[in-house]
N, C-alpha and C positions, 0 to 999 in steps of 0.2 A: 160557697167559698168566700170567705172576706179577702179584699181586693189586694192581690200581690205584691201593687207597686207599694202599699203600705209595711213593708217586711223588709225594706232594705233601704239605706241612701247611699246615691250616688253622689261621688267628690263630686265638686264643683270643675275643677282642673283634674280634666282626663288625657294623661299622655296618649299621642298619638301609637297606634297600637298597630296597623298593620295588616288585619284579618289574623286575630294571633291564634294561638290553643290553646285551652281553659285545662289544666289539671287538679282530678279534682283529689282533694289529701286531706279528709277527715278524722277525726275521734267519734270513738265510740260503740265503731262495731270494731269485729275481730282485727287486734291488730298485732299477731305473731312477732315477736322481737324486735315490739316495736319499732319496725321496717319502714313503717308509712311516716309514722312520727319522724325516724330520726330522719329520713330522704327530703322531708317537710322541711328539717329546719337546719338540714346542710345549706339547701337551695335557698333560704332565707339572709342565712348568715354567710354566704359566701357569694353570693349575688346583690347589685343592685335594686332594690323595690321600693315601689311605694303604693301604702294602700289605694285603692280606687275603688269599692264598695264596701259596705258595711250594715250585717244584717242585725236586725232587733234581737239580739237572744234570749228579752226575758218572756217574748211570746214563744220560743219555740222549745226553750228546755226545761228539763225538768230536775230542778232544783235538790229537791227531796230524796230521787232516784241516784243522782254523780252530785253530791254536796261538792261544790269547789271547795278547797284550802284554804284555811286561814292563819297567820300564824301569831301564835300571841305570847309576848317579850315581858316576862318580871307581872307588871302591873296595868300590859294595856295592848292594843290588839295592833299590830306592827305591818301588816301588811294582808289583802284579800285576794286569791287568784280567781279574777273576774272572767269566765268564759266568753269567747270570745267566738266570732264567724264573720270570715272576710275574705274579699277578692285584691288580691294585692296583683301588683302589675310588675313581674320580672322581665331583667334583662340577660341573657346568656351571656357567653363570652365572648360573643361577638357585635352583642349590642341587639341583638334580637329579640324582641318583646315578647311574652307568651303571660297568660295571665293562672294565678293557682288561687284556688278555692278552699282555706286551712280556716281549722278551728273546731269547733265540738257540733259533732251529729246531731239535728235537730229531733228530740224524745217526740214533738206533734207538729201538726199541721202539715205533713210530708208532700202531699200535691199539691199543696200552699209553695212551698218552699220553693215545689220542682217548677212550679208556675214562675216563683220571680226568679229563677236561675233562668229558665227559660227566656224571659224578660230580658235579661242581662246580655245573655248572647245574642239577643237581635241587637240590643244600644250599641255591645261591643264591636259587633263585629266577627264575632267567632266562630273560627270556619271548620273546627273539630274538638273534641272532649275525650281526654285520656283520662282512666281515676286509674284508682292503684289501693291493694288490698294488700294484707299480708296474713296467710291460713298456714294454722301448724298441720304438718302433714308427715307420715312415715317416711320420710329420708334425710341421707346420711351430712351430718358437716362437712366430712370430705371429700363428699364431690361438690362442682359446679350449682349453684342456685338455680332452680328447676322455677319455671313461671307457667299459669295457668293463662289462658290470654282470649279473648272476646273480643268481638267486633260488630258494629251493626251491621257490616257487610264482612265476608270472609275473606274477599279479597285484602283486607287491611291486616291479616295476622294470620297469610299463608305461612310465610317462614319459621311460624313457632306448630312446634309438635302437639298433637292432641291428647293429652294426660288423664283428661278422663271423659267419659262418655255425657249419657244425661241423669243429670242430679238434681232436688229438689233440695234449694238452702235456703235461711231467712235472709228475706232481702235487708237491704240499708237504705236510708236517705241517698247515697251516692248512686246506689242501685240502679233508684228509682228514676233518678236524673240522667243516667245514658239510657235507662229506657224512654221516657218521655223524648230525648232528644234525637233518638232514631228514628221514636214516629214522627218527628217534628221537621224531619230529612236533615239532620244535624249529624253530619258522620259522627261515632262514637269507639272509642277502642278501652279495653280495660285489661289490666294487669295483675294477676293475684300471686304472689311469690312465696314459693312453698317453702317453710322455717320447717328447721328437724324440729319434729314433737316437745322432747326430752330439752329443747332452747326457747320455746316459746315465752316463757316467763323471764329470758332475760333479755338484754340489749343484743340485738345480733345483726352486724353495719353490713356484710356479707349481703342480706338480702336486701338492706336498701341501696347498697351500691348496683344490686340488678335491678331495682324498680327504676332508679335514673338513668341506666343503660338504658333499658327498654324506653322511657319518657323522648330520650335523646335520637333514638333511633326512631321510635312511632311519626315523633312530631318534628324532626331533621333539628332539632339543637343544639349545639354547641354546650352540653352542663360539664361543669368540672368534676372531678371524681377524686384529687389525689389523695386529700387528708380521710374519704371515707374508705380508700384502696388501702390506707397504711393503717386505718382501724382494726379492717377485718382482719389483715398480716397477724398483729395485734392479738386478736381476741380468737382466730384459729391456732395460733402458738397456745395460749393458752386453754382453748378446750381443748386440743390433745395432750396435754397437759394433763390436766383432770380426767378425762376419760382412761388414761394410761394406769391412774391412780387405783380404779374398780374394773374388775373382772366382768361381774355383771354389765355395765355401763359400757364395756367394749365390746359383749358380745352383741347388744341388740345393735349396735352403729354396723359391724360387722354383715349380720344379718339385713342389716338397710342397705349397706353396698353390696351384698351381694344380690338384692331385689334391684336397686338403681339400674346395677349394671346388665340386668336382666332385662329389663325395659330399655335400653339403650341395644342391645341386640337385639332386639325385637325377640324375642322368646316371649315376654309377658306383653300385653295389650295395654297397662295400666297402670297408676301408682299403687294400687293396689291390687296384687296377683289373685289369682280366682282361687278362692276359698282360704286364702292365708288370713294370716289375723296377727296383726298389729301390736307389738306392744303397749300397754296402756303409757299416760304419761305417769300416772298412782306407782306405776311399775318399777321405776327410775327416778322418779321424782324427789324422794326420800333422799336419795343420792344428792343432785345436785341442789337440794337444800341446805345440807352440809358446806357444801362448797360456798354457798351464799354469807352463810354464818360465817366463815372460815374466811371470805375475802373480804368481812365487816369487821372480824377481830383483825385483819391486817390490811388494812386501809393503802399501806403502799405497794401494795402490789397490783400488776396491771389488770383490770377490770375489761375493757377492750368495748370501752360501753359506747367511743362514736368522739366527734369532733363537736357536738350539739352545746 
């Protein structure tokens, strides 16, 4: 392995920190309504930070696989969105430092990567690692934001219900790094927050308003919520909205509340009941494609896309 500390620089001037918690909020792998993203850059933009690491990203991604944007003006190229991988150092609203890990999944060198994160949290100081995911899953907008939740020890995420059993998924760079940091005796907690299927491809604030919930509760924070509470107000007025529109599109939501609330009585074991079968998103999809067109030919109406 080429040597870790080479993959990242540390500022010069590192705010006094505290023993804080590292969250980690990645691009790349699955990210259902876009949850992670928008939680990412509430807490950016509505918090005090400043960067304090910064990793090499043209040894670790892959260019050709997620081309960045470029945008280019009449007769010459206007602007390049250079990816980015950084450890910025926030402040809650009480002044409370915690540090977050944003920017694009590294395509290689992944126990390179997990090597100098690991690195990082000895320099830092950091006495725990919360990440946060977000998986489109069979349930409904109108209920409550359902989270998947993990711990190096169980003790850290008694409180949350167990939604599914044992499953084999492709891991992530972020994966990779509360596993390394479990065996490295680095308490670790993680967060996957379940998007209805049929919303996965749009903005859905709803479920990053749960991932800072949980953020705020795991790691005792002080995060603000109000303008992502009045998003989801917002863009829940408007899916029912839409779903009200199609017969089809109300039956499977129908069908998802009445699996939700089936798993909430304990009748069912799981988010998904034994031997039922899911509507696809192929199935629906078609549907709220429409809708998509339909809120691009009418630009002023509310979108409910987040405060980002």
């Amino acid at each position: 392995m080429l040597d870790p500390a080479e993959l990242f620089r540390l500022s010069e001037q590192v705010p006094e920190l505290d023993r804080p918690v590292l969250v980690l909020a990645l691009d790349g792998f699955v990210d259902a309504g876009s949850a992670t993203q928008l939680a990412r850059a509430h807490l950016l933009s509505s918090l005090e930070s400043e960067v304090v690491a910064t990793f090499d990203v043209d040894q670790v991604y892959d260019y050709r696989g997620r081309r960045p944007e470029m945008l280019f003006v009449t007769d010459h190229w206007e602007s390049y969105a250079a990816p980015e991988l950084k450890i910025h150092a926030v402040r809650d609203s009480t002044g409370t430092p915690f540090l977050l890990l944003a920017g694009a999944e590294p395509d290689f060198q992944w126990e390179r990567f997990a090597a100098a994160v690991t690195m990082l949290v000895q320099r830092l100081g950091v006495r725990m690692i919360v990440a946060l995911d977000a998986i489109p899953m069979g349930v409904p907008h109108s209920r409550p934001s359902t989270v998947i939740a993990r711990g190096s020890s169980p003790e850290l995420v008694t409180q949350y219900s167990n939604w599914l059993g044992t499953v084999q998924v492709p891991g992530s760079a972020s994966h990779l790094i509360e596993f390394r940091m479990a065996e490295a005796g680095v308490p670790s907690m993680g967060f996957a927050v379940n998007v209805p299927h049929y919303l996965a491809h749009l903005e859905y604030p709803a479920a990053a308003l749960t991932l800072i919930d949980c953020v705020a509760q795991g790691a005792g924070l002080a995060l603000p919520t109000e303008m992502l509470a009045e998003a989801a107000v917002a863009n829940r007025i408007d899916i029912d909205a839409k779903v009200a529109e199609s017969e089809q599109v109300a039956a499977v939501v129908r069908a998802l509340e009445a699996q939700y609330d089936e798993i909430l009585a304990g009748r069912s074991r799981g988010l998904v009941a034994e031997g039922a079968r899911l509507p696809t998103a192929d199935e629906i999809g078609a549907e709220f494609e429409q809708y998509l067109l339909q809120q691009q030919d009418n630009p002023d109406e509310p979108d409910g896309s987040g405060d980002h």
